[in-house]
N, C-alpha and C positions, 0 to 999 in steps of 0.2 A: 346811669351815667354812660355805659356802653354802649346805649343804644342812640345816646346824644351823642355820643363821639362818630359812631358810625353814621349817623343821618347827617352831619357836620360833612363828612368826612366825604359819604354822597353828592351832597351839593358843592365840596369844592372839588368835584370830579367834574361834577356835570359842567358848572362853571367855567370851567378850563378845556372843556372838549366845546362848549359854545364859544368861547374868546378864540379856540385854533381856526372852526368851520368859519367864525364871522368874521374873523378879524382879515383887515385886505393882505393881497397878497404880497409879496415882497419882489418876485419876477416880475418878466414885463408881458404886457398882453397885446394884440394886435386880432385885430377884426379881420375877413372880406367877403367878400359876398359877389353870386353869381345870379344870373337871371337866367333861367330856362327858356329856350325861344324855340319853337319848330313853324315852320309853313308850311300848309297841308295845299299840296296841287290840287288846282281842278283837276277831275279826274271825272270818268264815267264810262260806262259801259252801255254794247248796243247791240241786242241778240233781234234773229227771228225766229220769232215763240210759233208761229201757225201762218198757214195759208201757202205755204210755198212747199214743194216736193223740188226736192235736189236742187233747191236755188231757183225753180221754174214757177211760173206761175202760166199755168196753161188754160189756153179759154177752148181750146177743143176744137172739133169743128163746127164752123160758125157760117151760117150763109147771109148772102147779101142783104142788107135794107136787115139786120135783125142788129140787138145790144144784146152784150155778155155783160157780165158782172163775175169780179172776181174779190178775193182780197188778203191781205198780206196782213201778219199781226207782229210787232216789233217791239222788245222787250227794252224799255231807256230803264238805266240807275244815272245821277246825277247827283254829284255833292255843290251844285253853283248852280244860278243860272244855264239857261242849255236851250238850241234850237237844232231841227234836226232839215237836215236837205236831203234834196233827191237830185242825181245829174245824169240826165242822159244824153249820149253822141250820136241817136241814130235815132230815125224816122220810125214808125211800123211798116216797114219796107217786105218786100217780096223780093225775099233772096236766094230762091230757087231756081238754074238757071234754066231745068226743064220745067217750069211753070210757065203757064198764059200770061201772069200778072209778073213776069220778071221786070225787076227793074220800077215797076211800083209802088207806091204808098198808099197805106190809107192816111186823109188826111191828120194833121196835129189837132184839127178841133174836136175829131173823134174818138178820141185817145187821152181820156181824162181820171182825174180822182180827186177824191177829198179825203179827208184826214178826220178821225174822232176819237176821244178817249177821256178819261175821269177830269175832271173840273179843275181849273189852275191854266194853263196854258192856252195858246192861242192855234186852235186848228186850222185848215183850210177849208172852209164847209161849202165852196161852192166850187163847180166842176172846173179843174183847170188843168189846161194842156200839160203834160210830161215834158211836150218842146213843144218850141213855136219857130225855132230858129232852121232852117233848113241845111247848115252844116256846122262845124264843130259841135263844141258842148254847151249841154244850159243846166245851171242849177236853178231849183224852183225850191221855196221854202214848204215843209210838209209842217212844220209846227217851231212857233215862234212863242219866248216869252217865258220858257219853263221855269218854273222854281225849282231847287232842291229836290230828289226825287227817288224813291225806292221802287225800284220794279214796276215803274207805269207803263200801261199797254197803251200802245198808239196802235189804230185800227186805220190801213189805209183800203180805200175802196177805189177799186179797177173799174174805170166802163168803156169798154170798148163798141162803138158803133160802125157796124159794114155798111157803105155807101149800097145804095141799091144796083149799081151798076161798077161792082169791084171785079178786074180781073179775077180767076182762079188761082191759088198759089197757096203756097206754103209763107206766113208772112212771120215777121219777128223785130220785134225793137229795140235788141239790143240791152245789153245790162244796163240795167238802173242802180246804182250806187247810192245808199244813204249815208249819210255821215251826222253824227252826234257829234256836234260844235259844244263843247264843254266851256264858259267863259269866265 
């Protein structure tokens, strides 16, 4: 009988702690809710990984009627789409004033590059002038079309050809600026 009473006596425990947790509640209740939003900027980065000493890219000494070759290696990240330019203000000019060739150029058809690198994007694979404009600035597209992108190497290649009949001089063309268009 004891142990009916106490099993009785369990189950109207247990009973009564289910009727408290289920039963509704007697206060009032109110909901709300928020949505988390961020917008992540394009954003990207744009190094050079090889081919230049202190910003230079020197073709040395170079005599007439010969081609150099040089080349520049450029480190893109891209979280978007991405195209990268090249602008430059000045001719390959002879800006020595104690040179033969002061005050010359070689011309902009001799003074070219193309672009290559891992598969995705649009390079420029056939030779094409730095400038074609003979004063101000010109941007010229090095690589169009990027996808998305972790640490891609763009490889641009320099070719510089001396006319066979170039004055003497110390000659230079000025900075060439790239810029990684992040879109």
């Amino acid at each position: 009988m004891k142990i009916r009473v106490l099993r009785t006596a369990l189950i109207l425990a247990l009973v009564a702690l289910a009727a408290f947790f289920l039963s509704p509640s007697t206060g009032a209740q109110d909901t709300q809710q928020v949505i988390p939003l961020a917008n992540v900027d394009p954003t990207g980065s744009l190094t050079i990984i090889g081919g230049a000493t202190e910003n230079l890219i020197d073709f040395g000494n170079i005599g007439p009627g010969t081609t150099q070759q040089n080349s520049l290696s450029l480190g893109v990240t891209a979280n978007a789409s991405w195209r990268l330019t090249v602008t430059t203000s000045q001719d390959f000019e002879c800006t020595n004033l104690g040179d033969a060739g002061y005050g010359d150029s070689i011309p902009s058809t001799d003074f070219v590059f193309t672009s290559s690198g891992p598969a995705g994007p649009t390079y420029n694979s056939s030779d094409t002038p730095f400038r074609t404009a003979t004063s101000g600035s010109q941007t010229t597209d090095v690589v169009t079309d990027g996808s998305p992108v972790q640490d891609c190497q763009v490889d641009v290649a320099y070719k510089l050809l001396t006319p066979d009949v170039q004055p003497a001089g110390y000659y230079s063309a000025g900075p060439h600026v790239y810029t990684l268009i992040v879109q």
